[in-house]
C-alpha positions in Angstrom: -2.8 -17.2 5.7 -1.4 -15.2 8.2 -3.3 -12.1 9.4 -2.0 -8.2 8.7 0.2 -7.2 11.4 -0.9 -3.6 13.0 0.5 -0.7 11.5 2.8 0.9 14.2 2.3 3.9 16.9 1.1 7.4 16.0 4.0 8.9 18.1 6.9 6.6 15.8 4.7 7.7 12.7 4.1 11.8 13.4 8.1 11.7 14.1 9.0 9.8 10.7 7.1 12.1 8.8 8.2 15.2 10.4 11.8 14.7 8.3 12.4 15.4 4.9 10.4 13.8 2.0 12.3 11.3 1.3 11.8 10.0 4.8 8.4 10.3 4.6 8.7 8.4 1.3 10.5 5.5 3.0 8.4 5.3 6.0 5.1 5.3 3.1 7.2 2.1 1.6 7.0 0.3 5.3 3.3 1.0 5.5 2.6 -0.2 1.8 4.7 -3.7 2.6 2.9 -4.0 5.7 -0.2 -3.5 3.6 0.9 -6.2 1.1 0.0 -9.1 3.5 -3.8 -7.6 3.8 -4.0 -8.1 0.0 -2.7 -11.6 -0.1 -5.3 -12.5 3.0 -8.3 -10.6 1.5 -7.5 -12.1 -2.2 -10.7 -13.4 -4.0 -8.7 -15.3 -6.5 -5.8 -17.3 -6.9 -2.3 -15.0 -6.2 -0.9 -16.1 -9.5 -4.1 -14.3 -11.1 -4.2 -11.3 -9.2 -0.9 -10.8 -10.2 -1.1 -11.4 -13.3 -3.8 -9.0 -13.8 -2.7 -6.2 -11.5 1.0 -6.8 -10.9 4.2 -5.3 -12.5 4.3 -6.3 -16.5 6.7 -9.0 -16.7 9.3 -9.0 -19.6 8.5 -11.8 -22.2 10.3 -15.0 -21.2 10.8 -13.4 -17.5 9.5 -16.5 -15.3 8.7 -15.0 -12.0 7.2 -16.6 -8.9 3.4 -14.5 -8.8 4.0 -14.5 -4.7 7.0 -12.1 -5.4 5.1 -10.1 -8.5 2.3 -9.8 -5.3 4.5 -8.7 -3.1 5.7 -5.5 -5.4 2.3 -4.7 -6.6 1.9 -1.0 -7.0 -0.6 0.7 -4.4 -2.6 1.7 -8.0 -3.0 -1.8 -9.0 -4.4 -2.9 -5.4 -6.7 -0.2 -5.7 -7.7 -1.4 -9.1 -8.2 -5.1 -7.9 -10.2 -3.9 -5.0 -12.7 -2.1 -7.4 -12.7 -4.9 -10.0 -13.7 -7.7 -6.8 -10.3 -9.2 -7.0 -9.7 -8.2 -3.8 -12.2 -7.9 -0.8 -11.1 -5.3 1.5 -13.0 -3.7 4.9 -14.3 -0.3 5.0 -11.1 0.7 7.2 -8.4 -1.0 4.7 -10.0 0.4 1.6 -9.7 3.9 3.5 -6.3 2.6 4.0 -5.4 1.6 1.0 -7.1 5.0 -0.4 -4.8 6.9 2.1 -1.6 5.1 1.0 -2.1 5.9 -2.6 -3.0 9.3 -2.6 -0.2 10.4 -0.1 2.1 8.2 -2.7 0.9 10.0 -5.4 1.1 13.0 -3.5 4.7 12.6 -2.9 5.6 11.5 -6.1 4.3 14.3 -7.8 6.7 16.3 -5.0 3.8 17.8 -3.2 5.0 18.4 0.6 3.0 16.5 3.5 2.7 19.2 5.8 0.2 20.8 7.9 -3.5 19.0 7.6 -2.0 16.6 5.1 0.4 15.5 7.6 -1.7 15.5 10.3 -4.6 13.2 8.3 -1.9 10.7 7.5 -0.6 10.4 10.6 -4.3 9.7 12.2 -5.0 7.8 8.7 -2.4 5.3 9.1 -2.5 5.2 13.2 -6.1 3.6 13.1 
C-alpha cells in the first residue's frame, strides 16, 4: 500500500481557514480524504471488514465495492475502529485523527473556528 501523503503547508492552511465556515469545512474534507489513505495503510483487518463494521450502513440489496465504503468512512467511525484495534494508528495520527473530528464536530454543530481554536488546528494539522 501506498504510504499517506503529507498534509500541506501551515501558510496554505492558516489562509483556508481564515474564510468563512464553509471554507473551513471544505478545506476539513481535503484533510479527512487525505487522512483516508492512513486508515487503509494502518488497517489491522481485511478493508471489506473494517468497512463493514465501521463504514456507512449500506441499503439492503445495495452491493457496494468495501474500498469505496472505506473511502467515505466518517471521521467517528475511524475513531471507533482505532479504539476497537481495527485500526493501528501512531501517536501523531491518532492526535490527528482526534483533531479532525472534534473540529468536524465543532463545525457541524456551527461552532466558529476562531481565535485559539483556529490557531490549534492550524498547528494540529501542519505537523
Amino acid at each position: 500500500m501506498a504510504k499517506p501523503q503529507p498534509y500541506g503547508d501551515h501558510r496554505d492552511l492558516w489562509r483556508a481557514l481564515r474564510l468563512p465556515q464553509a471554507r473551513c469545512t471544505h478545506f476539513l474534507r481535503q484533510r479527512w480524504d487525505q487522512f483516508t489513505s492512513t486508515v487503509r495503510h494502518r488497517a489491522r483487518v481485511p478493508l471489506a471488514r473494517l468497512a463493514q463494521d465501521y463504514g456507512p450502513q449500506r441499503g439492503p440489496g445495495t452491493a457496494q465495492e468495501p474500498a469505496a465504503t472505506v473511502d467515505i468512512m466518517e471521521l467517528g467511525g475511524m475513531w471507533s475502529a482505532h479504539c476497537d484495534g481495527s485500526i493501528a494508528l501512531t501517536p501523531a495520527e491518532r492526535h490527528r485523527l482526534r483533531t479532525l473530528r472534534e473540529a468536524r464536530n465543532l463545525l457541524a454543530h456551527r461552532v466558529p473556528l476562531d481565535g485559539n481554536r483556529l490557531q490549534f488546528l492550524v498547528d494540529e494539522l501542519c505537523r
